[in-house]
Each structure stands twice: as structure tokens, then as C-alpha cells.
PANUKE-881031 format. One record per residue (C-alpha): x, y, z; chain; residue number from 1; residue in three letters. Coordinates in steps of 0.02 Angstrom, whole numbers, plus 32768, in hexadecimal, padded with zeros to 4 digits. Layout:
rec c1 X	c2 Y	c3 Z	markol A	lodo NUM	mimi Ala $
...
END
This chain:
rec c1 7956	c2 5784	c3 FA35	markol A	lodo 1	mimi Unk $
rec c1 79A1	c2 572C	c3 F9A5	markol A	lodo 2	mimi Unk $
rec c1 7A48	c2 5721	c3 FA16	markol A	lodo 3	mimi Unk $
rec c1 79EA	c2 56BF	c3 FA9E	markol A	lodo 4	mimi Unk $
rec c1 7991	c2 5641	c3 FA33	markol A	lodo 5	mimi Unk $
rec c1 7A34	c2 5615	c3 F9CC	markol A	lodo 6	mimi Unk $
rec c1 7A87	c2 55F9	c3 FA7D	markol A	lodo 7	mimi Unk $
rec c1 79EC	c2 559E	c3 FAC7	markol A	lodo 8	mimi Unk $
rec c1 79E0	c2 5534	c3 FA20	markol A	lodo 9	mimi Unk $
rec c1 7A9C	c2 54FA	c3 FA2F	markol A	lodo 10	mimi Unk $
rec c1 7A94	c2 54CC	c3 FAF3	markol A	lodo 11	mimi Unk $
rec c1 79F4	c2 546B	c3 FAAF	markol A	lodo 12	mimi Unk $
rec c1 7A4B	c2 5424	c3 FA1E	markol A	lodo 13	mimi Unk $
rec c1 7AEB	c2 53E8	c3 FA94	markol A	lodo 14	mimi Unk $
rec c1 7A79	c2 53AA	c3 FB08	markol A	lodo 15	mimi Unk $
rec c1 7A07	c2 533B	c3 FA86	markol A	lodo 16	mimi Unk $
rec c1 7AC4	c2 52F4	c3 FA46	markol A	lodo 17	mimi Unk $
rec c1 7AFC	c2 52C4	c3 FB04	markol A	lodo 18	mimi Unk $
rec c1 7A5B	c2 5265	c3 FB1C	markol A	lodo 19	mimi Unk $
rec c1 7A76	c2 520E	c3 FA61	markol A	lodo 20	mimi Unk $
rec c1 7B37	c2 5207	c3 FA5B	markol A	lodo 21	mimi Unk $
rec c1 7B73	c2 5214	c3 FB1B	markol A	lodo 22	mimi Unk $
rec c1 7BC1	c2 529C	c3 FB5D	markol A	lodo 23	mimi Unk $
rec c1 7C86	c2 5266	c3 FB45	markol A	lodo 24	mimi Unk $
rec c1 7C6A	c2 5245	c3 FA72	markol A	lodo 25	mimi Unk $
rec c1 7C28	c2 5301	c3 FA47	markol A	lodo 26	mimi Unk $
rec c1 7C77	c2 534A	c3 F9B6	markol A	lodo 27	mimi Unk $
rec c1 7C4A	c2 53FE	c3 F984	markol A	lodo 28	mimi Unk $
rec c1 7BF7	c2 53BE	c3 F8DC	markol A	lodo 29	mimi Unk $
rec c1 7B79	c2 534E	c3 F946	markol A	lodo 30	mimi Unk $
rec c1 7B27	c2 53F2	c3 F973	markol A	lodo 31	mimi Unk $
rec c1 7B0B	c2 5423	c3 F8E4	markol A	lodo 32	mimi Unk $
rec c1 7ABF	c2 5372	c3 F8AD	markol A	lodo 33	mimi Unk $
rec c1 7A4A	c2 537B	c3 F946	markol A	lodo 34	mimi Unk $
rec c1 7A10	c2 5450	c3 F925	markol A	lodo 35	mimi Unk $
rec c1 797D	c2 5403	c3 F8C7	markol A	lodo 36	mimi Unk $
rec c1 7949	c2 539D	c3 F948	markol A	lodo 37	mimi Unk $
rec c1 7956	c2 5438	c3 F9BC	markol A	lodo 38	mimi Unk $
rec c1 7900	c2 548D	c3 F966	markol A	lodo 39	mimi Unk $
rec c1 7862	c2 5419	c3 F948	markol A	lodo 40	mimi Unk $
rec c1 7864	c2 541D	c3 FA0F	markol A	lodo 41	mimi Unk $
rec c1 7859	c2 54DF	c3 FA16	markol A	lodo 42	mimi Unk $
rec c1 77CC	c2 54CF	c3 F999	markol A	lodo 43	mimi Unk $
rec c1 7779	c2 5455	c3 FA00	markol A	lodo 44	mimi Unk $
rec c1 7772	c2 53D5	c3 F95E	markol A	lodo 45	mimi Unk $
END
């Protein structure tokens, strides 16, 4: 379970940077930046 939520967290988190950052200017470290925000969406904050 922990496995699926880590991969559904960083599709979420790569998804909240394309909408913020467009999807050409990703870097890896922008997903990491935007995990919180994934996170307060899982959590329904």
C-alpha cells in the first residue's frame, strides 16, 4: 500500500508542477517542492 500512495503522490505532485510551471520547465526538484501540496490534496485540506 505504501508503494501505491508514494507513486500516486508523485504523478500528483508532477501534475500540480505542470499546471504551476508548464510542462516543458519540470525539473526533478520541482516535485519535490510541490509533494506538500499533493499531499494537502490527498488529505482533502
Amino acid at each position: 500500500a505504501a508503494a501505491y500512495s508514494g507513486v500516486y503522490l508523485h504523478g500528483l505532485a508532477g501534475d500540480i508542477a505542470k499546471d504551476s510551471l508548464g510542462e516543458r520547465s519540470i525539473v526533478a526538484h520541482d516535485l519535490i517542492d510541490q509533494l506538500p501540496a499533493a499531499i494537502r490534496t490527498v488529505e482533502g485540506v
